[in-house]
N, C-alpha and C positions, 0 to 999 in steps of 0.2 A: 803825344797824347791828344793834342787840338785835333790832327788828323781824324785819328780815331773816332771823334764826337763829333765831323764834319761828313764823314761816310757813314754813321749812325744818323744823323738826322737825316741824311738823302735818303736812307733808307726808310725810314720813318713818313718822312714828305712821299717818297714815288708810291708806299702802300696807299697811303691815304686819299692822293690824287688819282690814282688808278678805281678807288673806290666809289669816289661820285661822279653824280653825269658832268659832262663836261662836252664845248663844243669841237674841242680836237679828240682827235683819233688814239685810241690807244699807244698807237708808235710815235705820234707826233707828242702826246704828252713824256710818254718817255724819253724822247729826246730832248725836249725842254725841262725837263727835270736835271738830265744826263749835262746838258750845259750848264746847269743853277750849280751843280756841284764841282763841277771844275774850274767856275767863275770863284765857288766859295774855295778851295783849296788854293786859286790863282793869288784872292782877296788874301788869305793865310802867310803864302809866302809871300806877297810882295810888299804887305806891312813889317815882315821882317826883316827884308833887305833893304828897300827904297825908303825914302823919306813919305811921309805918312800924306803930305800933298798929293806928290806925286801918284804914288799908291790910290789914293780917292780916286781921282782922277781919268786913270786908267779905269779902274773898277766901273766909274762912270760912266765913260766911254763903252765901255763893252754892254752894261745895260741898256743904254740908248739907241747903238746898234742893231741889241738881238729884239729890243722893243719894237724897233722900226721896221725889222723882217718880219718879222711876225704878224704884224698889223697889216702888211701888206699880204701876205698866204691869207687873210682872212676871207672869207664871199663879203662883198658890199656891201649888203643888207640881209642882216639874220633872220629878222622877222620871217621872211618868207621861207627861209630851211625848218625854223622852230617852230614848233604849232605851240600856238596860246592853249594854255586851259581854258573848257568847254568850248571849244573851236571841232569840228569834224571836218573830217578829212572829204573833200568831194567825191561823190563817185564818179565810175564814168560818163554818165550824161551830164553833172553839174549841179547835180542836185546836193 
């Protein structure tokens, strides 16, 4: 049943994230959705088997991982991809 309420909410979260702007890509947020859910099924089973340390742990581990890819796929500096409100875009001479 836990299952079932953990493929519900992914599904739930991937509508919602797919909904607002965001600076990844539609394929990249759905691939990080697609891992948030098998980290949470991985989370599910391994509190049921392993000792509930251990278990953290691990779970930990994988978040700080997929944190630290991630941050690194990011550009440098946003600023310069995202235009600020009431910022225009230059045209071709610069103006």
């Amino acid at each position: 049943m836990i299952y079932l309420l953990v493929t519900a909410a992914f599904l739930v979260l991937l509508g919602i994230l797919l909904l607002i702007p965001s600076v990844f890509t539609y394929k990249i947020t759905i691939l990080l959705v697609t891992i948030s859910y098998v980290y949470a099924l991985l989370g599910v089973w391994s509190f049921s088997v392993m000792h509930w340390g251990l278990a953290l742990g691990l779970l930990l581990v994988l978040a700080l991982l997929t944190s630290y890819l991630t941050a690194a796929r990011l550009p440098e500096d946003l600023d310069d991809e995202v235009q600020q409100p009431g910022q225009e875009q230059p045209d071709e001479n610069g103006h």
